[in-house]
PQR file of N, CA, C, O and H, with PARSE charges and radii, in Angstrom:
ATOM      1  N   UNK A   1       0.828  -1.180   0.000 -0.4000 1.5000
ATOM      2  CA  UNK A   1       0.000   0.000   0.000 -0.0000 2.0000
ATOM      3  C   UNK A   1       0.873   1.244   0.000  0.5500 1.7000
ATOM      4  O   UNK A   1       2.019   1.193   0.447 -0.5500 1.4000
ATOM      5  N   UNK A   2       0.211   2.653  -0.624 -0.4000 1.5000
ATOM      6  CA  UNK A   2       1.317   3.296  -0.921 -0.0000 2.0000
ATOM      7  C   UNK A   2       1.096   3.989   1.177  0.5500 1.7000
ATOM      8  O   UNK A   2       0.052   4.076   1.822 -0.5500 1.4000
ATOM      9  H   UNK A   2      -0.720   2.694  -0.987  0.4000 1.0000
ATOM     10  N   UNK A   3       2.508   4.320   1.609 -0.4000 1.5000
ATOM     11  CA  UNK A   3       2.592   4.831   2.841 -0.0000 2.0000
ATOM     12  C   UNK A   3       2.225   6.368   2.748  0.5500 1.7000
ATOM     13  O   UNK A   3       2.019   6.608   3.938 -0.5500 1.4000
ATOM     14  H   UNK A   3       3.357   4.249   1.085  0.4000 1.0000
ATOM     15  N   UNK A   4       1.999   7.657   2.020 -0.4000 1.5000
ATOM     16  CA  UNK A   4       1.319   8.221   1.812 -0.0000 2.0000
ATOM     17  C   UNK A   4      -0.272   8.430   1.759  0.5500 1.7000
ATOM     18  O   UNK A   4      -0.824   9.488   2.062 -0.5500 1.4000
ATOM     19  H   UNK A   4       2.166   7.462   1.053  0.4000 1.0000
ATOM     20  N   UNK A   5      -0.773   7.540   1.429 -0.4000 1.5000
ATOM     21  CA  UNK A   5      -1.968   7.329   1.201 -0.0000 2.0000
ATOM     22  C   UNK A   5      -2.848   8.334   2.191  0.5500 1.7000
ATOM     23  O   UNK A   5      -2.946   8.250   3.415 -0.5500 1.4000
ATOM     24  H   UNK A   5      -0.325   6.680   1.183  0.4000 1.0000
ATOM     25  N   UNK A   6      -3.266   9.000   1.586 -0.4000 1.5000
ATOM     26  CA  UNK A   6      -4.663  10.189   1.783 -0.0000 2.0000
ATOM     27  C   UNK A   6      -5.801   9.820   3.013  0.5500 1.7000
ATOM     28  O   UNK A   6      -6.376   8.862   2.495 -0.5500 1.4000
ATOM     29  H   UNK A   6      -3.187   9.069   0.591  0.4000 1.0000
ATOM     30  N   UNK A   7      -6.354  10.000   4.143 -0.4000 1.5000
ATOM     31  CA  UNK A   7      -7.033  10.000   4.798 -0.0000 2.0000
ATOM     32  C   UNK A   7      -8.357   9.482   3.774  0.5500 1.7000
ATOM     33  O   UNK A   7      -8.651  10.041   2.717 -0.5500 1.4000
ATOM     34  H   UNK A   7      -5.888  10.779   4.563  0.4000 1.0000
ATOM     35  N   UNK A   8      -8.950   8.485   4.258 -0.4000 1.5000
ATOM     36  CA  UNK A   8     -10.446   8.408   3.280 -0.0000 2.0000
ATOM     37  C   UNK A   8      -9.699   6.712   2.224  0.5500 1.7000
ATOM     38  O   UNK A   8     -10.617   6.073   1.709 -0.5500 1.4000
ATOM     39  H   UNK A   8      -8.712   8.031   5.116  0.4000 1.0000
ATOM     40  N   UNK A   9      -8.717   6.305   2.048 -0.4000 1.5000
ATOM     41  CA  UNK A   9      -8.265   5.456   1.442 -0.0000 2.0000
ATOM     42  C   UNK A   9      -8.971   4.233   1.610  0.5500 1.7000
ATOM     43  O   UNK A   9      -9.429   4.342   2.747 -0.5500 1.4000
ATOM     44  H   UNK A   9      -7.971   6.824   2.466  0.4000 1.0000
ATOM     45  N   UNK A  10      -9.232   3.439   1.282 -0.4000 1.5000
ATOM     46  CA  UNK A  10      -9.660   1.976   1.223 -0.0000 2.0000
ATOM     47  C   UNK A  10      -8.448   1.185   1.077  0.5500 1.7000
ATOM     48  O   UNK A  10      -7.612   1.278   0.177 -0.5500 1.4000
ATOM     49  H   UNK A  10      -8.859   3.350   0.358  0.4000 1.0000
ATOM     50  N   UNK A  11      -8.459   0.235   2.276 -0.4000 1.5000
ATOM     51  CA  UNK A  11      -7.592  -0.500   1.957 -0.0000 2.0000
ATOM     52  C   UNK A  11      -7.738  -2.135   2.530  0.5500 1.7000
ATOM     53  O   UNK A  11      -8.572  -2.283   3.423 -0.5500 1.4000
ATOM     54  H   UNK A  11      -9.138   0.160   3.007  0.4000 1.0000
ATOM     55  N   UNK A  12      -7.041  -3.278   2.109 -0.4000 1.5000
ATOM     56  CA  UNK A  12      -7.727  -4.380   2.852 -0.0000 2.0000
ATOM     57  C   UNK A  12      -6.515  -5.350   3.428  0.5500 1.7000
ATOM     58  O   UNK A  12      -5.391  -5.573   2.977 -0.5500 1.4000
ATOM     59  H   UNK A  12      -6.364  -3.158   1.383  0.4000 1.0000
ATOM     60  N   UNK A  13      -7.246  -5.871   4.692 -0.4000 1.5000
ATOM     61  CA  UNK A  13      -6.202  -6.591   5.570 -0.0000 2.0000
ATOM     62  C   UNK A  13      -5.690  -7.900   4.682  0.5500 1.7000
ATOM     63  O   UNK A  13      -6.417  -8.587   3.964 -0.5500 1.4000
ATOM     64  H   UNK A  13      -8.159  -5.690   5.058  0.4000 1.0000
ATOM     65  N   UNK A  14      -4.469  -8.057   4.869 -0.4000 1.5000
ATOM     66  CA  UNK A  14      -4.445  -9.777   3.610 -0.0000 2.0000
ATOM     67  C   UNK A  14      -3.162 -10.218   4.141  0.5500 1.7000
ATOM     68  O   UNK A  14      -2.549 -11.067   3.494 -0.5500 1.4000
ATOM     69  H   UNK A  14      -3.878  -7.499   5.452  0.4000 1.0000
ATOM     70  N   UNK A  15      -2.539  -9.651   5.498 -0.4000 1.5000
ATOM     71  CA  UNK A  15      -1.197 -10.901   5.943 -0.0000 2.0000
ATOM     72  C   UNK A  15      -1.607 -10.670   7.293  0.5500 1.7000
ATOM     73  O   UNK A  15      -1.956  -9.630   7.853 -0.5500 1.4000
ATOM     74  H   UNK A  15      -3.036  -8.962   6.023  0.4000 1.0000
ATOM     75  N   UNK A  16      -1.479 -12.033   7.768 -0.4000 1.5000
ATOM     76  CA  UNK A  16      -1.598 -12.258   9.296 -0.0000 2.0000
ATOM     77  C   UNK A  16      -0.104 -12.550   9.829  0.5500 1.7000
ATOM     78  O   UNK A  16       0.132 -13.262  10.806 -0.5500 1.4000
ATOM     79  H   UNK A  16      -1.196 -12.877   7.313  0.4000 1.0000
ATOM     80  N   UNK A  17       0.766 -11.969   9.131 -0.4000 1.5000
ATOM     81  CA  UNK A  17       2.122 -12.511   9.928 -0.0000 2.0000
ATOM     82  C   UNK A  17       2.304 -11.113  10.647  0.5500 1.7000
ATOM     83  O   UNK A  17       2.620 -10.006  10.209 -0.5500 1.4000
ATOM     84  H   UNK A  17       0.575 -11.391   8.337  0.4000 1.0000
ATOM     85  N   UNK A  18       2.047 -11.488  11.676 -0.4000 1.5000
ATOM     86  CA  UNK A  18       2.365 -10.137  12.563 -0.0000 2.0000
ATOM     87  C   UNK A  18       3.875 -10.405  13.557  0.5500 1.7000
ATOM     88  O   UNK A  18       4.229 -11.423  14.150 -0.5500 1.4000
ATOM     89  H   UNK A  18       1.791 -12.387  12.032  0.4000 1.0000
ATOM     90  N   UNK A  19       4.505  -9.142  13.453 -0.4000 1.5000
ATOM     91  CA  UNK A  19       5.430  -8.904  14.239 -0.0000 2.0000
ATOM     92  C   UNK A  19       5.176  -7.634  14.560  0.5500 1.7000
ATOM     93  O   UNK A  19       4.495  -6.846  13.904 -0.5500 1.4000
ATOM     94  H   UNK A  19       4.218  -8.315  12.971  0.4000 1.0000
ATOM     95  N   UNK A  20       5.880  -7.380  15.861 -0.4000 1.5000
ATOM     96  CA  UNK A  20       6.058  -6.407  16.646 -0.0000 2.0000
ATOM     97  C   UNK A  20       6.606  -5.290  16.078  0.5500 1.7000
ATOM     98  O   UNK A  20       6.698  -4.347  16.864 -0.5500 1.4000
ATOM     99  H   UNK A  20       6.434  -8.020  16.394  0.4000 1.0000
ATOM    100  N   UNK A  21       6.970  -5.106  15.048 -0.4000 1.5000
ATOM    101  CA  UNK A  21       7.629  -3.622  14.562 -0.0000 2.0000
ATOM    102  C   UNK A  21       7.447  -2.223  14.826  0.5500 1.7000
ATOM    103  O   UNK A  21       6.413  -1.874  14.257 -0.5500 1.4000
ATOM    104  H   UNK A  21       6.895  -5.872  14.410  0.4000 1.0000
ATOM    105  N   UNK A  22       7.849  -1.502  15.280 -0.4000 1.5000
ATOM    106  CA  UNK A  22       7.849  -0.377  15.359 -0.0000 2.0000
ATOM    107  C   UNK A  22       6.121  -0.071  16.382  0.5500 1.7000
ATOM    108  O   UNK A  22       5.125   0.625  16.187 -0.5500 1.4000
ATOM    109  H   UNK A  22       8.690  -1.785  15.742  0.4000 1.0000
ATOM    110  N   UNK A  23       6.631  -1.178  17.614 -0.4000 1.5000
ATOM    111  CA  UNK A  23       5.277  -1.101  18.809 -0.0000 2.0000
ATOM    112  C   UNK A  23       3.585  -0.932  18.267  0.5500 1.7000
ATOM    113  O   UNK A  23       2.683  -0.266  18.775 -0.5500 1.4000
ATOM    114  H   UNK A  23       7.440  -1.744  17.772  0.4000 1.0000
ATOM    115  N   UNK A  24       3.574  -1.870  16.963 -0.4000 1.5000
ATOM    116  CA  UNK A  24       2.282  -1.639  16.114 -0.0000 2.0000
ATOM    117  C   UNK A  24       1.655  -2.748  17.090  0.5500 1.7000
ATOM    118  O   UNK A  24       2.156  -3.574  17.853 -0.5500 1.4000
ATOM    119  H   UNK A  24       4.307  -2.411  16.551  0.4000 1.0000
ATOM    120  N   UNK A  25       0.063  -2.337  16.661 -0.4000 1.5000
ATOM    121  CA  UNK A  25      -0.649  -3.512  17.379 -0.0000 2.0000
ATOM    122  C   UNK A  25      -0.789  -4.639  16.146  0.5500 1.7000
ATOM    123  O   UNK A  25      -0.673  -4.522  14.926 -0.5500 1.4000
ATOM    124  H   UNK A  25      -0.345  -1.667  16.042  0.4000 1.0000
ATOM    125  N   UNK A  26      -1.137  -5.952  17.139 -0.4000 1.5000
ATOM    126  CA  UNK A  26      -1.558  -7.133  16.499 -0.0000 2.0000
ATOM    127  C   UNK A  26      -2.736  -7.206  15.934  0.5500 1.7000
ATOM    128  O   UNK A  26      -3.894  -7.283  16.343 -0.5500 1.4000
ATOM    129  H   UNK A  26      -1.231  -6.046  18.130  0.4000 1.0000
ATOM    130  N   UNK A  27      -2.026  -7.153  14.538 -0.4000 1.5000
ATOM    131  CA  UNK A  27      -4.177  -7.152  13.551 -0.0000 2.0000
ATOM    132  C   UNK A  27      -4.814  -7.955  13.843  0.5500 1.7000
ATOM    133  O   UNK A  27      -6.034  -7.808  13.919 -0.5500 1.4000
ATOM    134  H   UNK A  27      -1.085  -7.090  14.206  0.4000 1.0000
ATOM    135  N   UNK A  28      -4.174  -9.133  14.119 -0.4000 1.5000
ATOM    136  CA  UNK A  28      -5.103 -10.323  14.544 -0.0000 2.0000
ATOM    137  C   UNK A  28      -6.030 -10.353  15.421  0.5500 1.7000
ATOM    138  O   UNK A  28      -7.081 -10.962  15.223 -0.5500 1.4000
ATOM    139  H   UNK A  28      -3.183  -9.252  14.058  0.4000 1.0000
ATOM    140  N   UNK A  29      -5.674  -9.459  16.912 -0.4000 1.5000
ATOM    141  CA  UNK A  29      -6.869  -9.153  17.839 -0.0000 2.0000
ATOM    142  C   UNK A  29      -7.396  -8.257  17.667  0.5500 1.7000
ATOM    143  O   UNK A  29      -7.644  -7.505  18.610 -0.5500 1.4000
ATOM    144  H   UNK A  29      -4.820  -8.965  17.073  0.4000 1.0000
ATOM    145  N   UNK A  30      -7.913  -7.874  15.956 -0.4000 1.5000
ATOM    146  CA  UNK A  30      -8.773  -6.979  15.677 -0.0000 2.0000
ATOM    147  C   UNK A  30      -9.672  -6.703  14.825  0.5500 1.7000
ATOM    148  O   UNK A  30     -10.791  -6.205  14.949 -0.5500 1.4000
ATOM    149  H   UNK A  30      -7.711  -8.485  15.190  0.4000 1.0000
ATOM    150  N   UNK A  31      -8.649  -7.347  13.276 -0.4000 1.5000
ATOM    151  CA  UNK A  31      -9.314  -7.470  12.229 -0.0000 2.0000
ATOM    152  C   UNK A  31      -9.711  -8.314  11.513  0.5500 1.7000
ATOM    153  O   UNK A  31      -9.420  -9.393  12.028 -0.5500 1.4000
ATOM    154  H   UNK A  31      -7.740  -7.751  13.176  0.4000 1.0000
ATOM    155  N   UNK A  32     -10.309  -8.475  10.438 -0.4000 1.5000
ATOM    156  CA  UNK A  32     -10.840  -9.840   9.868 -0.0000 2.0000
ATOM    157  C   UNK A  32     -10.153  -9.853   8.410  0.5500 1.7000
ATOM    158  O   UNK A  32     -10.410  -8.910   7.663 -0.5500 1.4000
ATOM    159  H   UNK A  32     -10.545  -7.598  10.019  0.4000 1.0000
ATOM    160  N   UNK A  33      -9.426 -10.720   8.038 -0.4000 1.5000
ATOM    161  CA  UNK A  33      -8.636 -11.218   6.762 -0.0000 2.0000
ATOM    162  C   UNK A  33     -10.089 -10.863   5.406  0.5500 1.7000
ATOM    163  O   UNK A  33     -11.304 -11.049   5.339 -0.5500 1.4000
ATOM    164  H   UNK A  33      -9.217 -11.487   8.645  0.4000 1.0000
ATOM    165  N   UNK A  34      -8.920 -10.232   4.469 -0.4000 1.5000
ATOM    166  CA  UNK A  34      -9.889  -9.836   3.262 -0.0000 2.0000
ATOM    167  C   UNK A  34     -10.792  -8.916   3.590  0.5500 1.7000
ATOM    168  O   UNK A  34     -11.444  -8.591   2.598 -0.5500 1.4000
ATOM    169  H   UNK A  34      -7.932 -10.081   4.524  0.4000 1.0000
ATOM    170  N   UNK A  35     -11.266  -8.078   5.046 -0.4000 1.5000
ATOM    171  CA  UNK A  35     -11.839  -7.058   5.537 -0.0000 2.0000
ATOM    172  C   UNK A  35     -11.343  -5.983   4.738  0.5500 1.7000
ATOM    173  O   UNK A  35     -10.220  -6.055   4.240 -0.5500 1.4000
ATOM    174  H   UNK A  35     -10.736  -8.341   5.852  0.4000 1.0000
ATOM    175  N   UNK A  36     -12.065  -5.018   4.577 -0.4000 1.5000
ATOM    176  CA  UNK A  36     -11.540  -3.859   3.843 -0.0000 2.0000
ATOM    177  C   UNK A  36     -12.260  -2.749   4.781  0.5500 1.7000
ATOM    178  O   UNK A  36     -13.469  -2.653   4.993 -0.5500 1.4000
ATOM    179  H   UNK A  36     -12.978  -4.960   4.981  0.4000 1.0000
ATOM    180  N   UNK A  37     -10.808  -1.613   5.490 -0.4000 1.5000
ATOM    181  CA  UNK A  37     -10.819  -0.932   6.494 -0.0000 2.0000
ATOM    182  C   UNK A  37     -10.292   0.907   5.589  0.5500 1.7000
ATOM    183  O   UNK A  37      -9.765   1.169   4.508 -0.5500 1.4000
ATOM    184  H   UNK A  37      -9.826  -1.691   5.317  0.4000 1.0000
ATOM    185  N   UNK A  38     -10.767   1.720   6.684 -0.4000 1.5000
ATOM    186  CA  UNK A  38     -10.432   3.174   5.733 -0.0000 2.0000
ATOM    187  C   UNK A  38      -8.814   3.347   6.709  0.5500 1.7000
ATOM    188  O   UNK A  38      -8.510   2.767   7.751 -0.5500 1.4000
ATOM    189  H   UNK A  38     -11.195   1.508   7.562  0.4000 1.0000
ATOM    190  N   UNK A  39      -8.023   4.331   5.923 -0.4000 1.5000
ATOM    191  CA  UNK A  39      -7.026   4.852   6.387 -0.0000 2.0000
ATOM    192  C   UNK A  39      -8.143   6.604   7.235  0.5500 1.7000
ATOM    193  O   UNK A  39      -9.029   7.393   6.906 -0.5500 1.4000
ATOM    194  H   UNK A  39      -8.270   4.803   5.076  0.4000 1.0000
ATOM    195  N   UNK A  40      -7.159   6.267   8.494 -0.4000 1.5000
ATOM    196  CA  UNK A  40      -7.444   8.080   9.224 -0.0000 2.0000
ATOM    197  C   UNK A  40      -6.155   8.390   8.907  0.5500 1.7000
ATOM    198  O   UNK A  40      -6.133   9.440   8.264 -0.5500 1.4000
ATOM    199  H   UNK A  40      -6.439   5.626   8.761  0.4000 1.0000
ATOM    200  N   UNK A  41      -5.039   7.913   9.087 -0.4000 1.5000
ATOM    201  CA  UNK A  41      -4.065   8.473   8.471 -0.0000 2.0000
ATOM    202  C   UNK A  41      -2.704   7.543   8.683  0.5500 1.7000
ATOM    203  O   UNK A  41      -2.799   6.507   9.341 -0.5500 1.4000
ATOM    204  H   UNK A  41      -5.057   7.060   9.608  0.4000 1.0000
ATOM    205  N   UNK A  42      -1.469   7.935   8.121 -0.4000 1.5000
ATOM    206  CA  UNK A  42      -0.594   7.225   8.308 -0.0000 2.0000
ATOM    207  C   UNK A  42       0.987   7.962   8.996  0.5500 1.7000
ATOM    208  O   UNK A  42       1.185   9.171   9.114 -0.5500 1.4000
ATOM    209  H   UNK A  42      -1.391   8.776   7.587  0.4000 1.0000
ATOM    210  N   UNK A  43       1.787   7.051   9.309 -0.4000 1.5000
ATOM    211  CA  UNK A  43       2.559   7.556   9.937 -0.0000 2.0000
ATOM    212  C   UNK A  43       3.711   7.001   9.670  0.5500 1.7000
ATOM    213  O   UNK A  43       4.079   5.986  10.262 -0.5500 1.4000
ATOM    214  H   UNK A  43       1.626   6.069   9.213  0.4000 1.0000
ATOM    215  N   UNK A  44       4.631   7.765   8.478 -0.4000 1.5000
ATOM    216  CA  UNK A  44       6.094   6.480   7.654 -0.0000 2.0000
ATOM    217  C   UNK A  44       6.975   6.628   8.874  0.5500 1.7000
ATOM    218  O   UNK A  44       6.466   7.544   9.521 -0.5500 1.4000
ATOM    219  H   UNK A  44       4.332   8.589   7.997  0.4000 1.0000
ATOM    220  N   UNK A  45       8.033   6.185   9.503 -0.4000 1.5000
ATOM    221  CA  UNK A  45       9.326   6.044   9.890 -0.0000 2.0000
ATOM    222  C   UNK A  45      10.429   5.608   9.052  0.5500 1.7000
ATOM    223  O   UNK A  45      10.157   5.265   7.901 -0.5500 1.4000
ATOM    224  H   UNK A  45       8.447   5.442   8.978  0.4000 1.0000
ATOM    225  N   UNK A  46      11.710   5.567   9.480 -0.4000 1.5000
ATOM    226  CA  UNK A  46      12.878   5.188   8.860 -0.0000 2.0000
ATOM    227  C   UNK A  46      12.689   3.828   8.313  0.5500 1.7000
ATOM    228  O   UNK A  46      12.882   3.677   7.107 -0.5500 1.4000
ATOM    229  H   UNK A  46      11.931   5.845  10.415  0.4000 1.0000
ATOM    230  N   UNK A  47      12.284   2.665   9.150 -0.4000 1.5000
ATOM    231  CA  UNK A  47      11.714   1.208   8.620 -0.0000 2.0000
ATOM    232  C   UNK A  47      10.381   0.815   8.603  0.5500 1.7000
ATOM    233  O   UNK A  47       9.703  -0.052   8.052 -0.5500 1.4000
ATOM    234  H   UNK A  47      12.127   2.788  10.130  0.4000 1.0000
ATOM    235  N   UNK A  48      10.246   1.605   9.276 -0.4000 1.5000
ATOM    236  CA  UNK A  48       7.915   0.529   9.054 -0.0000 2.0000
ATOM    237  C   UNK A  48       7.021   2.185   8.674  0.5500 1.7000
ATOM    238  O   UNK A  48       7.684   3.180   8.382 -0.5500 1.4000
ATOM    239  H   UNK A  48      10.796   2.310   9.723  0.4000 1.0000
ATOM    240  N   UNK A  49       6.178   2.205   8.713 -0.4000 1.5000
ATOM    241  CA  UNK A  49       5.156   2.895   8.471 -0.0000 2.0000
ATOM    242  C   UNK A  49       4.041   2.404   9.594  0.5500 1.7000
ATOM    243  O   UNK A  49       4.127   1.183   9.723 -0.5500 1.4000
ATOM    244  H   UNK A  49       5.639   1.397   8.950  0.4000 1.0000
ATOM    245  N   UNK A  50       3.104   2.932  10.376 -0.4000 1.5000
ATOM    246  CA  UNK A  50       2.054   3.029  10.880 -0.0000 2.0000
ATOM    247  C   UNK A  50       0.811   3.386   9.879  0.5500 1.7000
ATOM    248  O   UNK A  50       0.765   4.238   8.992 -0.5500 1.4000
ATOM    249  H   UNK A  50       3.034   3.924  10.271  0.4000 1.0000
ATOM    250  N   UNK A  51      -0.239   2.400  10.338 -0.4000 1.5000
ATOM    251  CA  UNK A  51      -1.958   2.992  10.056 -0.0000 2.0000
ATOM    252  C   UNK A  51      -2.517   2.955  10.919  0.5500 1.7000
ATOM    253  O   UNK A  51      -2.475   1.960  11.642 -0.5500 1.4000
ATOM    254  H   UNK A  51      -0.202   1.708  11.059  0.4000 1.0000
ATOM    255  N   UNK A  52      -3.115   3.799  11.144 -0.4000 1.5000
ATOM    256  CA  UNK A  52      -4.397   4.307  11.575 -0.0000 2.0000
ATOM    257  C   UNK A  52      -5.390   4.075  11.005  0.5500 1.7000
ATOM    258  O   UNK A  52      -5.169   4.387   9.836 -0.5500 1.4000
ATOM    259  H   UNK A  52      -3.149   4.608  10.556  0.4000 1.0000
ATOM    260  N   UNK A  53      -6.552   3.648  11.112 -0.4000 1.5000
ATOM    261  CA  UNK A  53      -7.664   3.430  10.738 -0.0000 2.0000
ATOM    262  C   UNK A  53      -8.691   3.403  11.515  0.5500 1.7000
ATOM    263  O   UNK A  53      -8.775   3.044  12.689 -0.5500 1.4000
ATOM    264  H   UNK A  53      -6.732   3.394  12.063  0.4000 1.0000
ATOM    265  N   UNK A  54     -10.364   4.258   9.983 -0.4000 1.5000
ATOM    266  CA  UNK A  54     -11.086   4.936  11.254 -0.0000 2.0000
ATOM    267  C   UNK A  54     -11.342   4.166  11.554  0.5500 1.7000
ATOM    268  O   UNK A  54     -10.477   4.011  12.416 -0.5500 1.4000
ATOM    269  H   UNK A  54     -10.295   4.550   9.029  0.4000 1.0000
ATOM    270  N   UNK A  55     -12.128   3.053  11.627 -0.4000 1.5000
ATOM    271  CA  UNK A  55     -12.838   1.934  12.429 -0.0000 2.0000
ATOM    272  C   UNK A  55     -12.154   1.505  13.959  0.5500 1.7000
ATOM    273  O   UNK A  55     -12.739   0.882  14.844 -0.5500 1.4000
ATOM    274  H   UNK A  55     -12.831   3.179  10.927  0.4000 1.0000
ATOM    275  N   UNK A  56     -10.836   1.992  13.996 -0.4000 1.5000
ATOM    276  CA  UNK A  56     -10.144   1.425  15.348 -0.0000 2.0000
ATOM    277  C   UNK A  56      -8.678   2.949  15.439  0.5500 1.7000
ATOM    278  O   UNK A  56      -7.461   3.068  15.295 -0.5500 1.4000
ATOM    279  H   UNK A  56     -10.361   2.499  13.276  0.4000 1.0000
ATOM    280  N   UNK A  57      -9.671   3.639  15.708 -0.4000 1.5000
ATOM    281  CA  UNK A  57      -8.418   4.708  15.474 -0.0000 2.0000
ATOM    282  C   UNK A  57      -7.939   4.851  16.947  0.5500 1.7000
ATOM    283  O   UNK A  57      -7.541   5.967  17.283 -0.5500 1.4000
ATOM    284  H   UNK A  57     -10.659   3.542  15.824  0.4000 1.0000
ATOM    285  N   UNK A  58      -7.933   3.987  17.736 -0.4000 1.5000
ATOM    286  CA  UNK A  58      -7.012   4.246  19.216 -0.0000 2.0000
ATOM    287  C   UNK A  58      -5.797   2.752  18.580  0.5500 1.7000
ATOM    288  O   UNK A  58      -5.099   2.229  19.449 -0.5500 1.4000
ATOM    289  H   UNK A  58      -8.256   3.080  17.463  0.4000 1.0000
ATOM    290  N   UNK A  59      -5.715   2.388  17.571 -0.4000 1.5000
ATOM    291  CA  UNK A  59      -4.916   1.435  17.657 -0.0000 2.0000
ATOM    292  C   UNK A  59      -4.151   1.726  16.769  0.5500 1.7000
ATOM    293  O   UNK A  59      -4.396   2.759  16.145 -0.5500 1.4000
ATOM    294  H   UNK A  59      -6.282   2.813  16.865  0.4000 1.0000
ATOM    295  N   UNK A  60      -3.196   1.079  16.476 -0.4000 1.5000
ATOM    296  CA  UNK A  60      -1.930   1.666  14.923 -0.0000 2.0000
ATOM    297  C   UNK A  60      -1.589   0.382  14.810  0.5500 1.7000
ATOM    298  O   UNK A  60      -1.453  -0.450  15.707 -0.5500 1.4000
ATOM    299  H   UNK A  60      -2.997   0.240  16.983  0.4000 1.0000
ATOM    300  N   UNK A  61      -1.392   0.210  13.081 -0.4000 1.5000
ATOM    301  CA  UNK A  61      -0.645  -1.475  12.225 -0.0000 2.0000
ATOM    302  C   UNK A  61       0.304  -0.948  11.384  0.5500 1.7000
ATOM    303  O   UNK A  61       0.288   0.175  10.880 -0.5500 1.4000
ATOM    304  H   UNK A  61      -1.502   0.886  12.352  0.4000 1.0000
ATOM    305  N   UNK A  62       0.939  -1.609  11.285 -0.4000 1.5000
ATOM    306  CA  UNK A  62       1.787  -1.648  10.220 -0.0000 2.0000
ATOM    307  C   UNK A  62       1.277  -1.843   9.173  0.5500 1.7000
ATOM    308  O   UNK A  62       0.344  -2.644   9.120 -0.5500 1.4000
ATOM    309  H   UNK A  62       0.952  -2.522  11.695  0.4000 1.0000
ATOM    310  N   UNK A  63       1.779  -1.096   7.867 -0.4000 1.5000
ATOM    311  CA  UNK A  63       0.761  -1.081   6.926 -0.0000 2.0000
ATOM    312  C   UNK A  63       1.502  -2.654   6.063  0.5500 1.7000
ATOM    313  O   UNK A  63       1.051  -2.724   4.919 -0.5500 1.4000
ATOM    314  H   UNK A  63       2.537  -0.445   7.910  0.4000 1.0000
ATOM    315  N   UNK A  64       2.171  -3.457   6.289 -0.4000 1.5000
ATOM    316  CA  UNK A  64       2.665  -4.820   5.640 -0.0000 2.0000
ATOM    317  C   UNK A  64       1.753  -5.429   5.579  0.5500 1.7000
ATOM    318  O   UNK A  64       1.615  -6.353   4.778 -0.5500 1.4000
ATOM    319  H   UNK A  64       2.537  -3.400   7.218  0.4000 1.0000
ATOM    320  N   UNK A  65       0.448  -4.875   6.848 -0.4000 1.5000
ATOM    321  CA  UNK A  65      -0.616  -6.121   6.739 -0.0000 2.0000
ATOM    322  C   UNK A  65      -1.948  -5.670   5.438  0.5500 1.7000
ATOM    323  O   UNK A  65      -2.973  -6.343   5.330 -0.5500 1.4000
ATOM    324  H   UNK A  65       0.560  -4.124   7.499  0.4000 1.0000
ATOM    325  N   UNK A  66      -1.735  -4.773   4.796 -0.4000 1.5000
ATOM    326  CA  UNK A  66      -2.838  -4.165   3.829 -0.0000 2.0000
ATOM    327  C   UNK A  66      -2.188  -3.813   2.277  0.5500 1.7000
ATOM    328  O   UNK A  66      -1.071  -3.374   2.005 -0.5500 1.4000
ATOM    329  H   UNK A  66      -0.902  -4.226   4.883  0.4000 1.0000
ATOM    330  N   UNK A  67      -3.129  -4.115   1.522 -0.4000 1.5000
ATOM    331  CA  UNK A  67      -2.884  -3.631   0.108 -0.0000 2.0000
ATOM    332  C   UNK A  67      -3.872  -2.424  -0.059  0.5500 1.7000
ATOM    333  O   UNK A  67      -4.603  -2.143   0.891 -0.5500 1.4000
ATOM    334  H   UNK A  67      -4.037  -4.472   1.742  0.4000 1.0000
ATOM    335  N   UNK A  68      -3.937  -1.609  -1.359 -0.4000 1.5000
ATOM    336  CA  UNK A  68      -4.600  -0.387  -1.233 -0.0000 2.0000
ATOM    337  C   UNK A  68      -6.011  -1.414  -2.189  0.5500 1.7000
ATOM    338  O   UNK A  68      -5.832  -2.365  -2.950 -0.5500 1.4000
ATOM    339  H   UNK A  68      -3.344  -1.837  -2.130  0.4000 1.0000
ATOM    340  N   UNK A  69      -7.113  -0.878  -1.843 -0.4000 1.5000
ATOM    341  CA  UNK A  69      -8.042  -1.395  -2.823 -0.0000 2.0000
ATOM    342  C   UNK A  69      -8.680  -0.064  -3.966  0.5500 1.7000
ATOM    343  O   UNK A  69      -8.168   1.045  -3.815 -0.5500 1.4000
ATOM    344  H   UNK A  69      -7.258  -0.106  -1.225  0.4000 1.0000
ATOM    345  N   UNK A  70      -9.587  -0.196  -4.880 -0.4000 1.5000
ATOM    346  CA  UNK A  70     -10.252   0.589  -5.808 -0.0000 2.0000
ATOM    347  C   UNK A  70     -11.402   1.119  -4.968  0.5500 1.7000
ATOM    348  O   UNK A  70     -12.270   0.464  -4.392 -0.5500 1.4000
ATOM    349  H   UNK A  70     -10.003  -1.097  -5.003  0.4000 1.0000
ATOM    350  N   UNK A  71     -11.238   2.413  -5.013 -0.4000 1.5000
ATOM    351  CA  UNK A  71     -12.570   3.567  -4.294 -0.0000 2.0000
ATOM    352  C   UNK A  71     -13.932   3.337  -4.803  0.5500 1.7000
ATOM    353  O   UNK A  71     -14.866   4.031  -4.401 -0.5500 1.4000
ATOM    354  H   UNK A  71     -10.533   2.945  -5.482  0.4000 1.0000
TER
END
């Protein structure tokens, strides 16, 4: 998914290999595989990137676990 990606984005969950990177939470105790969730916004670093998303916006993923989908 692009790490830029615009507030309002569609995007959908599609890897359950979760690691700890950059203190992201575990999608697994949250989301549902092939679910398609909005970006509130994102947050790049030097190695991972953070999402935010509205549906769970007290939590942050790494965006490894999402591809971008068609609006």
């Amino acid at each position: 998914m692009n790490i830029y990606a615009p507030k309002g984005t569609k995007i959908k969950f599609v890897n359950r290999d979760y690691r700890n990177w950059g203190s992201c939470d575990d999608p697994n105790k949250f989301l549902n595989i092939d679910q398609i969730y909005t970006i509130d916004h994102t947050e790049p670093h030097s190695w991972h990137t953070k999402v935010y998303l509205q549906e769970f916006p007290d939590n942050k993923f790494n965006t490894i676990h999402f591809i971008e989908v068609e609006n």
